[in-house]
C-alpha positions in Angstrom: 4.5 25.5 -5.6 3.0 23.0 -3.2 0.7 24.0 -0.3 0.6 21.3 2.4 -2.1 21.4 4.8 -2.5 19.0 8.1 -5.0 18.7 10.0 -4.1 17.7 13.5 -6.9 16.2 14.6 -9.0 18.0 18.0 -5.6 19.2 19.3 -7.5 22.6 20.6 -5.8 26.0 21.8 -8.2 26.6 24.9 -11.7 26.6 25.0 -13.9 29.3 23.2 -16.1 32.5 24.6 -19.1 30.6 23.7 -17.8 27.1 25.5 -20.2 27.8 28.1 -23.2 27.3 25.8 -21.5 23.7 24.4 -20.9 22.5 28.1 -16.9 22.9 27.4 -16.0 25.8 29.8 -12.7 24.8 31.2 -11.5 22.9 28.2 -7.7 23.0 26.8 -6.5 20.3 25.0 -3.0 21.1 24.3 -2.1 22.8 27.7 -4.0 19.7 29.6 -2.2 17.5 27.9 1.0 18.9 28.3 0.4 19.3 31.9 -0.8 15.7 32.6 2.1 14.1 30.9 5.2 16.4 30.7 5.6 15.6 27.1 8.1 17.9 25.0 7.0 19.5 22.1 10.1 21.3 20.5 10.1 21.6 16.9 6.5 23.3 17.5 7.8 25.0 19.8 10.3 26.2 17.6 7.4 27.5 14.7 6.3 29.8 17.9 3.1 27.3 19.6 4.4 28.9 22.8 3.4 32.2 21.5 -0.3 31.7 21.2 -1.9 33.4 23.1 -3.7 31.4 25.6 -0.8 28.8 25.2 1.0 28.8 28.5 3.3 25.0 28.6 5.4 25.2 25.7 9.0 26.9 25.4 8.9 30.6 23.7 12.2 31.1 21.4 13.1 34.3 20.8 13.0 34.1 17.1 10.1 31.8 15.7 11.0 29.7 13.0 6.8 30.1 11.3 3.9 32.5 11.6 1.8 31.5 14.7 -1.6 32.6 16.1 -5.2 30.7 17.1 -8.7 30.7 14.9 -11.5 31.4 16.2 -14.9 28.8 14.6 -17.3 30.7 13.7 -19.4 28.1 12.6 -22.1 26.1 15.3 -20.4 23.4 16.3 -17.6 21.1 17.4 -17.9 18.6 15.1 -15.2 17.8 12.4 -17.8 18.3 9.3 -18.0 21.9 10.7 -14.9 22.8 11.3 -13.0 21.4 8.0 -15.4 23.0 5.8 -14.9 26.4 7.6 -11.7 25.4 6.4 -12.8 25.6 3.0 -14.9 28.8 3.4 -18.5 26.8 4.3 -20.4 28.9 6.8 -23.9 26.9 7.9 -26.9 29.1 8.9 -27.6 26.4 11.9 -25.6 23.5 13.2 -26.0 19.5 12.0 -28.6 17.9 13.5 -27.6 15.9 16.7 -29.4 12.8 18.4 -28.8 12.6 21.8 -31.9 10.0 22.5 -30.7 8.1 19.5 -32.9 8.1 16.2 -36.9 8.1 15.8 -37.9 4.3 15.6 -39.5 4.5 12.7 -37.1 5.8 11.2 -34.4 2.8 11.7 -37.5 0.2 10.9 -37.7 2.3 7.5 -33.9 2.1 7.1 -34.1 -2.2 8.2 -36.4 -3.3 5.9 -34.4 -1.5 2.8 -31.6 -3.3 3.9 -32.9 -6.6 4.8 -32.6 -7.4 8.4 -34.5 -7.6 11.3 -34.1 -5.3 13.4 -31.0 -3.6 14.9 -28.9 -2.9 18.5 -28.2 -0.4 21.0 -29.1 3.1 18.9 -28.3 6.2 21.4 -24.8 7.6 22.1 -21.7 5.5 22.6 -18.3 5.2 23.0 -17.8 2.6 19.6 -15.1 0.6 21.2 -17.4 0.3 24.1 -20.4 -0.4 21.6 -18.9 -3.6 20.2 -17.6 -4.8 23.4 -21.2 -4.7 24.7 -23.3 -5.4 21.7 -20.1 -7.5 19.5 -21.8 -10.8 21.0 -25.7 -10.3 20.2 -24.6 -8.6 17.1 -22.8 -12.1 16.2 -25.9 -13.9 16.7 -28.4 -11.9 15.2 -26.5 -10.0 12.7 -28.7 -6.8 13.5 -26.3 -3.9 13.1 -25.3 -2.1 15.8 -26.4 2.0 15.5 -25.0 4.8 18.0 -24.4 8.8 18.1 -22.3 10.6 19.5 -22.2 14.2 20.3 -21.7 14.8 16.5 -23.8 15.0 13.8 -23.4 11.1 13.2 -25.2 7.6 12.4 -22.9 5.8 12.9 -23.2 1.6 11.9 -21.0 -1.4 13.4 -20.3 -5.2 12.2 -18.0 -7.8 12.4 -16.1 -8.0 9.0 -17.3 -12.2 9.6 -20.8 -11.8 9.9 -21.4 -9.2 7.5 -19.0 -8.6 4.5 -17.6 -5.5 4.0 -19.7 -3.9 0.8 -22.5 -5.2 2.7 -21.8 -2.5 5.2 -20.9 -0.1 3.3 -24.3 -0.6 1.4 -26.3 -0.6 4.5 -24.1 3.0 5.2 -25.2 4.5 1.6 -28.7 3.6 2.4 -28.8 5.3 5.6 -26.7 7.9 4.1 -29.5 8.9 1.1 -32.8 8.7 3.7 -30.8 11.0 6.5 -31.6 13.9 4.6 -34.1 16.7 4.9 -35.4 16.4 8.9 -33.0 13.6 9.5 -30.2 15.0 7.8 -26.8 14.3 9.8 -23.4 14.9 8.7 -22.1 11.9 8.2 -22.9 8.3 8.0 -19.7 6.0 9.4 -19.5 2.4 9.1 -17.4 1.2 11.7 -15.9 -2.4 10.7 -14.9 -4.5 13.6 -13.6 -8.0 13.9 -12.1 -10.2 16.9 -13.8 -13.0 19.5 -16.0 -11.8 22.1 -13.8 -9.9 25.0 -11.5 -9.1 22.3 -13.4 -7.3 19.8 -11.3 -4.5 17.9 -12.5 -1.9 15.1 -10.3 -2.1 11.8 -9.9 1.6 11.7 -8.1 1.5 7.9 -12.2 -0.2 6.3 -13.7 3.0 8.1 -15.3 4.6 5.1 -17.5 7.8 6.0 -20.5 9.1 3.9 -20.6 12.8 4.1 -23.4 15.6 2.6 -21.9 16.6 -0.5 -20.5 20.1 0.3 -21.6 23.1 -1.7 -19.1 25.2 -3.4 -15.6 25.9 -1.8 -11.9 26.7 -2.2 -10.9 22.9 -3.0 -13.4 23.4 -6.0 -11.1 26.8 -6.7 -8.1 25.4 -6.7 -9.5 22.1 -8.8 -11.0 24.3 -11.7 -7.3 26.5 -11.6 -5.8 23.2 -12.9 -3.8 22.3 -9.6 -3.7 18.8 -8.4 -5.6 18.9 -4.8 -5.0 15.6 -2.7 -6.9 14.1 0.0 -4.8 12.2 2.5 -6.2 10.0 5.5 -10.3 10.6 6.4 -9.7 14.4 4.7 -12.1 13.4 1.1 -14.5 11.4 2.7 -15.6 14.8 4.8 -16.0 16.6 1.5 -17.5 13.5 -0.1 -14.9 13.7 -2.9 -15.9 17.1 -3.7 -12.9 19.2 -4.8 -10.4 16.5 -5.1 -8.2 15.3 -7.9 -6.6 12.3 -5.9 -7.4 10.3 -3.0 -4.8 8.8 -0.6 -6.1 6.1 2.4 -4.1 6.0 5.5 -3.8 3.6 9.2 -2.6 6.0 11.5 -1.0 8.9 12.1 2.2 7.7 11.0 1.2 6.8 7.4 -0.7 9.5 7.4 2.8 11.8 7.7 5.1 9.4 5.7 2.4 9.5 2.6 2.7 13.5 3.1 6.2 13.2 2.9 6.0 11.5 -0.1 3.8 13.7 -2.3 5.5 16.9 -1.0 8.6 15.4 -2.9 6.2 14.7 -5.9 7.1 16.5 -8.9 3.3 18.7 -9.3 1.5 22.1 -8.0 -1.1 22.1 -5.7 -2.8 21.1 -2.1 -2.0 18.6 0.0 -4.7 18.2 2.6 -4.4 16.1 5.1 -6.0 15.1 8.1 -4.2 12.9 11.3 -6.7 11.0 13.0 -5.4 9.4 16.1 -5.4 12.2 18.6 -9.2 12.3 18.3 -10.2 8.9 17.5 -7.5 7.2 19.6 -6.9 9.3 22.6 -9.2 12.1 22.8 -12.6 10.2 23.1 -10.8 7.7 25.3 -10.1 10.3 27.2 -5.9 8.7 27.2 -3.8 11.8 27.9 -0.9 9.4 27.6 -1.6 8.1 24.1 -2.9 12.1 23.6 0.4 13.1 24.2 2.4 10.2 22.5 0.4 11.0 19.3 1.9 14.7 19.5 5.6 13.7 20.5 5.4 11.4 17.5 4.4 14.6 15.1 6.8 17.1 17.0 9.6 13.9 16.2 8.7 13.9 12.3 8.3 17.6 11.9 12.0 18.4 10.6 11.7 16.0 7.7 8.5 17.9 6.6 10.1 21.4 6.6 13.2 19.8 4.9 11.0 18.8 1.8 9.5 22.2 1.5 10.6 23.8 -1.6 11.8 27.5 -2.0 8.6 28.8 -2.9 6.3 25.9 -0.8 4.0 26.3 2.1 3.5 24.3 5.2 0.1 24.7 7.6 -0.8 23.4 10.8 -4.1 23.6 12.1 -6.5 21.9 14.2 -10.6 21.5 13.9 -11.7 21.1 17.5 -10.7 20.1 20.6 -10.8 17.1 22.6 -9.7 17.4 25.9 -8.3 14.2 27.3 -8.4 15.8 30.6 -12.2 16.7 30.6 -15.4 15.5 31.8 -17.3 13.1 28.8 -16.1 11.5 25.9 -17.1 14.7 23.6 -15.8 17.1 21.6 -15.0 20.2 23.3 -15.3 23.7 21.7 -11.9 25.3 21.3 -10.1 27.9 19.4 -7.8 25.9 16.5 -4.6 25.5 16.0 -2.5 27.7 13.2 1.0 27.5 12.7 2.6 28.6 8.6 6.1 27.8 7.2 6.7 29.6 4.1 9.3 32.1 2.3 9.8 35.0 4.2 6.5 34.3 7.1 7.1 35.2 10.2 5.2 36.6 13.3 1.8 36.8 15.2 -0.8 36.0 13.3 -3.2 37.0 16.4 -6.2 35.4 16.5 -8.3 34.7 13.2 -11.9 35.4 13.6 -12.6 32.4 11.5 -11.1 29.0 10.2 -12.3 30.4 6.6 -9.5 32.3 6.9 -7.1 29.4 6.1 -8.9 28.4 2.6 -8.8 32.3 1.8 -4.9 32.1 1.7 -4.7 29.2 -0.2 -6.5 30.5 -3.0 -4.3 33.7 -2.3 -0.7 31.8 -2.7 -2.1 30.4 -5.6 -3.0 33.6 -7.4 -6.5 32.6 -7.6 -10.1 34.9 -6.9 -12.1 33.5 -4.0 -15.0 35.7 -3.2 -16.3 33.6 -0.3 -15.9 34.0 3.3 -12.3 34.4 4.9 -9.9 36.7 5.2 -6.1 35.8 3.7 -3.1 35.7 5.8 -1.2 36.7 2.8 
């Protein structure tokens, strides 16, 4: 038996009671979307997305071809660290420390001088394309790295692939990964690769290699120890930092991310496939593109009947989503939205209402599996 698990990256269900509090009142990813462009959505439709409550543009068939409903975080945050390990049954006792003034200065001349460089650019919150199209030049000429934040719980580290080689970067990223720890501690550590001339700068999205906090102990670590394979596919093992997994698989896009899906689903093993499609929130969301938002979907919605024709009798499909990310809305932020949850599977049909947390999706895996899992969650099963 194979349960497959993707992630659709900040495609949100409306925002959440406590929106308000995250300045995301108003927020609805999918429905905006929908709205904005028009775009058709019917093989989700068809698993019963128009059934959700608080889900008002998509078609509602009479007879739903999957289990649908909405999950509730429960975690503080909006940030993909927190929702994907709610996923796993990880509840934190406080959110991950943001920086929305950027990080202390003596902390980045502590973090230069172990490196080996001079100094360093920009360091406050930043759209990255934006970052290397205004910093790409001085960063050329100096070779300081350029530093920004976001809303998340990020450090996040930019360079042109030319003037600084690529384990270069990704040493400067495990540095800054092992000092951001204790009063600093943040989330994750990205290094953003870029390359291109000045005016034409462009990040090379497939080097991005994230350093996470090491999780503590989940459901993936479950279903490891049970002697199923668990596979990581696109950005999903670098949240966990490896924890839990038995194989690794690197994806571009969204696209790759499907077709390399595809592929193990018709793989011969038992076990998870996790995986997590990037471009909605990467792409489109934080460019606030409703259009590309909404192409990203269609192409999903388009390659959904050759996932559902590799199931197996006895396998298990799940889609869900870890935030939103309102193309539509004010920002370039997260926003704070219920997630998406839609299950194909022998004999599962219906409303699945509204979970009161994402742990609730790790919980069943364990469940289909046969194995104990005495953390948070409720199963579905």
């Amino acid at each position: 038996m194979k349960v497959v698990a993707i992630v659709l990256d900040s495609v949100g269900l409306g925002y959440l009671p406590d929106a308000p509090l995250f300045g995301d009142e108003g927020a609805d990813t999918l429905d905006h979307t929908v709205l904005k462009t028009g775009v058709a959505l019917p093989h989700l439709a068809d698993l019963g997305l128009g059934w959700v409550a608080g889900v008002h543009t998509l078609p509602r068939p009479k007879e739903p071809k999957g289990a649908f409903g909405r999950m509730r975080e429960a975690n503080p945050g909006k940030d993909t660290t927190t929702g994907h390990w709610e996923f796993v049954g990880i509840y934190l006792e406080k959110p991950f420390r943001t920086y929305p003034e950027g990080f202390p200065e003596e902390l980045l001349r502590a973090w230069a001088e172990r490196i080996g460089v001079g100094g360093w650019l920009l360091n406050r919150p930043y759209s990255g394309t934006e970052a290397i199209r205004d910093y790409g030049e001085a960063h050329l000429k100096t070779g300081y790295p350029i530093v920004y934040t976001s809303a998340d719980s990020v450090f996040q580290v930019a360079a042109h692939v030319e003037k600084v080689p690529l384990e270069e970067l990704y040493h400067w990223c495990q540095v800054a990964r092992e000092m951001l720890r204790g009063e600093h501690q943040v989330a994750r550590v990205i290094a953003r690769p870029f390359t291109g001339e000045p005016g034409a700068f462009y990040r090379l999205e497939h080097l991005r290699r994230d350093f996470a906090l090491e999780p503590p102990r989940n459901v993936l670590d479950v279903l490891k120890e049970g002697g199923l394979e668990v596979v990581g596919v696109g950005k999903i093992p670098d949240i966990y930092a490896g924890r839990g997994f038995t194989r690794t698989v690197k994806t571009k896009d969204n696209k790759g991310g499907l077709e390399k899906t595809l592929a193990l689903m018709e793989e011969g093993f038992s076990g998870l496939v996790f995986t997590n499609l990037v471009d909605f929130d990467a792409k489109y969301g934080h460019r606030r593109n409703p259009e590309g938002y909404a192409r990203a979907l269609e192409e999903v919605d388009r390659f959904l009947p050759r996932l559902l024709s590799a199931l197996g009798p006895e396998d298990h499909l799940f889609l869900v989503s870890d935030h939103g990310n309102d193309p539509t809305f004010l920002g370039t932020d997260h926003t704070r939205e219920y997630g998406m949850l839609l299950w194909v599977g022998p004999g599962v049909r219906g409303d699945l209402g509204t979970r009161e947390s994402f742990a609730d999706l790790g919980a069943t895996w364990a469940r289909l599996f046969g194995l104990a899992w005495e953390g948070p969650g409720k199963s579905l099963v």
